[in-house]
N, C-alpha and C positions, 0 to 999 in steps of 0.2 A: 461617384461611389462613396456613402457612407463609411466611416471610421469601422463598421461590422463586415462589410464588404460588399454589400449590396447597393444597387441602382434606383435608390429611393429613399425621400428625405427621411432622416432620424423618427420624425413623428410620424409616419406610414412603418414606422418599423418596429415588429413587438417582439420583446425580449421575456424569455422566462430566466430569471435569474435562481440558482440553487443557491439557500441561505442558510448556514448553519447557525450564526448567531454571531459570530467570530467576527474579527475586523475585515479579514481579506476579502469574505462573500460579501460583506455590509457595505464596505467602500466600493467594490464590484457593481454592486445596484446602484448605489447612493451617484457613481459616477456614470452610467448609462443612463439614469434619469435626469443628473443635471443637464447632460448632452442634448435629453432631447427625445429619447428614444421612450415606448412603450414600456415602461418596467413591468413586469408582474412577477414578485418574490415569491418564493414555496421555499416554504421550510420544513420537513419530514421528522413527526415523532417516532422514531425507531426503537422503542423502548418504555417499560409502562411506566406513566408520566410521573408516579408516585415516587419509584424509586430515580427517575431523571432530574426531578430536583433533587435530590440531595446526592446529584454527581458534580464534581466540581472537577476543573483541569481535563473534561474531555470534549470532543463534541457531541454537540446535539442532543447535551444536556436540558433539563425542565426551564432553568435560566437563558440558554440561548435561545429558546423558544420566544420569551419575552423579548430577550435583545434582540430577533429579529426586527419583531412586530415595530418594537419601538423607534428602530431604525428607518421602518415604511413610514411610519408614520410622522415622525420628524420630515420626513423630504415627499410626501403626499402621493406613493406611489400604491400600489395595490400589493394585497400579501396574505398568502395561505398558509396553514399548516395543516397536512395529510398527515393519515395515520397509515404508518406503515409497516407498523411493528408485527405483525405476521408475515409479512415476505422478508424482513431484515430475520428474522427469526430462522425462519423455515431455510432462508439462503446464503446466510453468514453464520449465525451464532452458531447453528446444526452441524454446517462445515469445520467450521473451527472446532467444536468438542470433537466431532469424527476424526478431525483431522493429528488429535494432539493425541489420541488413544491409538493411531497407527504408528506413533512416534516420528510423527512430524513436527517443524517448526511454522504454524501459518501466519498469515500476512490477511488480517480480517479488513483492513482499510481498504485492498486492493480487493478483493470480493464484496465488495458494500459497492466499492463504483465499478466495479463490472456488472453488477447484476442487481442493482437497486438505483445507484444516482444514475449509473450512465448507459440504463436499458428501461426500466419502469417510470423513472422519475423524464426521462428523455419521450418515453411517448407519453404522458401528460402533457410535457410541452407543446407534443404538437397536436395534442386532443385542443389546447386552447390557444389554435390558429397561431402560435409563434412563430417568427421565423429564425429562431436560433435558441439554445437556449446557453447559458454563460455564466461559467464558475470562480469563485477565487483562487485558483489552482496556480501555482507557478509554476508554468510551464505554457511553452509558445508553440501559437497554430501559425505557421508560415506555407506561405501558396510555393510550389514548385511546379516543375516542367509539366507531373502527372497529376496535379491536385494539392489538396491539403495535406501539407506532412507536420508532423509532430518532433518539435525542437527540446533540448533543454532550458529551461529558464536562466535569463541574462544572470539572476544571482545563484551562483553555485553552492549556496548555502542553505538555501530555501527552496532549490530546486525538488522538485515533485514528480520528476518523467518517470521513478521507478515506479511510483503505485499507480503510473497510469497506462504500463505498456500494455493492456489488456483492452484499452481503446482502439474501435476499429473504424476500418476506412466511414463506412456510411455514417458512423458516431461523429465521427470528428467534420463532417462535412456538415451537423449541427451545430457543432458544440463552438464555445468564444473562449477564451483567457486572457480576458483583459490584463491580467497584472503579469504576467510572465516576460514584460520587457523590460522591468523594473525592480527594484530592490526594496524589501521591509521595511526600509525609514521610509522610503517613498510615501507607501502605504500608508503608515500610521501620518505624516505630514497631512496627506488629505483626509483622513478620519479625523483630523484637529481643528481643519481649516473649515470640514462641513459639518462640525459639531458633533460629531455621531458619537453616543453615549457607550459603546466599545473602542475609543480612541485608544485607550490606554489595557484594555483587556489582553491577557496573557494569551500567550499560543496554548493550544490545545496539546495536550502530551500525550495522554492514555489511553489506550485501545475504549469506547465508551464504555461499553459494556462490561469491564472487568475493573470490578471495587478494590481502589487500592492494590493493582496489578498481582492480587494474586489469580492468575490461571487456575489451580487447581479448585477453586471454588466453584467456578462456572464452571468447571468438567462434572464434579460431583453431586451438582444443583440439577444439569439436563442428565446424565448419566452417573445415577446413584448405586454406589457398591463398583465403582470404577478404578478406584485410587487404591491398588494392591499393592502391598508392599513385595520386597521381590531380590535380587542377588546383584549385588556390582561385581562382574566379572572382570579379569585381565584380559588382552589379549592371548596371550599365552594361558588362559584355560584357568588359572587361580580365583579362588573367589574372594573379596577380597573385604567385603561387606555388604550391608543391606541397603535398599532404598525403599522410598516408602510412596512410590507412584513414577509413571517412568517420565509423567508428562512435565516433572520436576527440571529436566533437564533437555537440553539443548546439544548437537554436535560442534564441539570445538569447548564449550566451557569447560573452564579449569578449576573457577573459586566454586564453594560449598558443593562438592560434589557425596563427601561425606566420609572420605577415605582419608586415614591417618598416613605419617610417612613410616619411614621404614620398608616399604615394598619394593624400593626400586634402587638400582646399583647407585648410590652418591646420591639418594634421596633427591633424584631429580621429580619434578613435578607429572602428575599424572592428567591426560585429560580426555573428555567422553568423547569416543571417537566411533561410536555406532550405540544405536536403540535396537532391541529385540522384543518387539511388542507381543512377539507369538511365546517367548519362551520368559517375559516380563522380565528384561536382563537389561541394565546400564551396561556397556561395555569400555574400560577406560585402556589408557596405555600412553606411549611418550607421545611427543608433540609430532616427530615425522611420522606417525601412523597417522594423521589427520591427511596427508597429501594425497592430492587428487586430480587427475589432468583432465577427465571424460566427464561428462555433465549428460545427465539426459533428463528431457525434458516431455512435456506434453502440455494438450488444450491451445496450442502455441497460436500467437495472432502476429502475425505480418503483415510491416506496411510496406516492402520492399520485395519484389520477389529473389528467388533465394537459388542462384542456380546448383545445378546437382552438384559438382565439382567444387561447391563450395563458397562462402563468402566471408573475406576477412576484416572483419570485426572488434570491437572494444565489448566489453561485459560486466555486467554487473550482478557478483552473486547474493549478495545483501545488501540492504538498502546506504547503508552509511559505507560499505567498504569502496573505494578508489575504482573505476572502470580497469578492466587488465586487456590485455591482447587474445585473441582467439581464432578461429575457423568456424563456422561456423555451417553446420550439415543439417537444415530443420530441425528433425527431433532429438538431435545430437550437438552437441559443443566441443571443442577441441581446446584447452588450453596451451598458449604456448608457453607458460612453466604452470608448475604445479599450484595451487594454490591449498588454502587450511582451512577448516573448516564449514565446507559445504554441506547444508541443511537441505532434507526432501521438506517440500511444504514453503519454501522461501521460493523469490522468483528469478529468472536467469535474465536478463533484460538484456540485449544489445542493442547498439550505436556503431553508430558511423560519422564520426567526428560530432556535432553537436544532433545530430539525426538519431531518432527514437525509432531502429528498424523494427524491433516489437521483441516479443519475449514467449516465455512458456513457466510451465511451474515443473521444478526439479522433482524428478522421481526416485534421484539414484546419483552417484558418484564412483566414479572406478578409476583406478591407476592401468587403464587398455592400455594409453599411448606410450608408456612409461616401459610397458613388460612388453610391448614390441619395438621398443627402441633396444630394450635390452637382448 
């Protein structure tokens, strides 16, 4: 059995590698080819090519366009770049502006590979006879009792399982991750040692498509006459100032929310603790208005089945915040303490110790478990 998993040598074996430009997809190919195997890179223009070059710090930039090619071409493998910029369009960007006018927080990375790299871009792989096709993603495909399950990546710092819980069983029974056993210097050591002209290129930071991270621009560019100015409400009913678009803010922030002090007993700090998109309202208040122990979710993908009575769990409600303890009920989550600032529009992801049991996207938060314990 080949290093991919299959029962046939490397050269019987063709690999569609997803290539953004970046080190992790470049050394991804560059090391399936040294091995041996079929490469054939696809690199996706998601965006019109005019303003992708002059993106810099994101993916899938006009430039990583080139660094792909030149990548192939340095190590003599085969490499495409499709235009995909109407289904990224139509099924991320659209999402995302709808999603930030209901006063959500969304997660455009995780909707680009559910439904562009790892649904559209996956059946091209197998339009040209692939047998697999294989990302720079950190995070590990490990076989178990029932199949392929979806691991964390050995480095917990580069780990990627949260933008990927939206992978499902028949996906992942394509898909490779080569580098999810290993660590970022790893990486760049063999983009050094195989010359590849992204040895030294920075990580990708920025959502692509939003110029110098402001949001409200792409809100206002697909949805013109959107950004209303509107009331920052207290809890307690006071108004307390104005805002000037609701998509400005976030559940749980505190800084630039745009309220002076003085509003609150010992000028404790104030923070947005609900959006009201119907009545165009920030809503702020102390930091325990944020606590929340119910989570609900939907769209939910399981790689684990989920018995009725329940299944006890680790979770993760944003991407960077620590896994916490829960129960776990399908379209429902139980925390077992409270947690702060939970965003509809972010994703609820659990685990079972290094195991990626799948997730859903939050619709809602409620202190249920909290006012029936009381």
């Amino acid at each position: 059995m080949n290093t991919l998993g299959f029962e046939k040598d490397p050269k019987d074996t063709r690999v569609v590698v997803a290539m953004s430009g970046g080190v992790d997809s470049s050394v991804a190919a560059a090391l399936l080819h040294e091995q041996g195997y079929q490469v054939i890179g696809i690199t996706l223009q998601l965006y019109d090519h005019g303003e992708a070059l002059k993106k810099k710090g994101a993916c899938c930039a006009g430039a990583d366009i080139h660094d792909a090619k030149r990548v192939a071409e340095k190590m003599g493998f085969e490499h495409y770049v499709l235009n995909y910029q109407s289904r990224f369009q139509d099924s991320v960007i659209e999402d995302f502006v709808d999603s930030y006018l209901k006063g959500e927080t969304p997660i455009p990375c995780v909707r680009c590979n559910q439904n562009v790299k790892f649904k559209d871009l996956l059946d091209t792989a197998r339009d040209l006879g692939a047998d697999c096709m294989a990302t720079g993603h950190y995070i590990q495909r490990v076989m178990g009792a029932s199949g392929a399950e979806l691991h964390k990546a050995v480095d917990a710092g580069k780990d990627q399982s949260y933008f990927l819980f939206a992978t499902t069983h028949a996906q992942l029974d394509f898909l490779r991750f080569p580098l999810g056993g290993w660590s970022k210097d790893i990486t760049r050591q063999h983009a050094e040692r195989l010359g590849l002209i992204v040895a030294d290129k920075p990580d990708s930071m920025d959502i692509c498509f939003v110029p110098n991270g402001s949001y409200a621009k792409v809100v206002e560019k697909f949805r013109p006459g959107s950004l209303n100015a509107g009331d920052i409400v207290h809890i307690d009913g006071r108004v307390l100032g104005r805002h000037d678009g609701i998509i400005n803010y976030t559940i749980g922030q505190r800084r630039g929310i745009g309220v002076g002090g003085g509003h609150t007993e010992n000028n404790s700090p104030l923070f947005v603790v609900g959006l009201r998109p119907d009545k165009n309202q920030v809503v702020v208040g102390p930091y325990e208005a944020l606590a929340r122990d119910t989570v609900y979710i939907k769209e939910c993908n399981w790689l684990a089945e989920i018995p009725a009575a329940g299944l006890e769990v680790e979770v993760k409600l944003r991407s960077a915040q620590p896994p916490i303890p829960a129960t776990l009920f399908g379209d429902k989550v139980v925390l077992k303490q409270p947690a702060f600032g939970i965003a509809a529009g972010q994703a609820c992801v659990c685990y079972i110790g290094s195991r990626v049991i799948g997730g859903g996207w939050i619709t809602a938060a409620s202190t249920q478990a909290l006012q029936q314990a009381a």
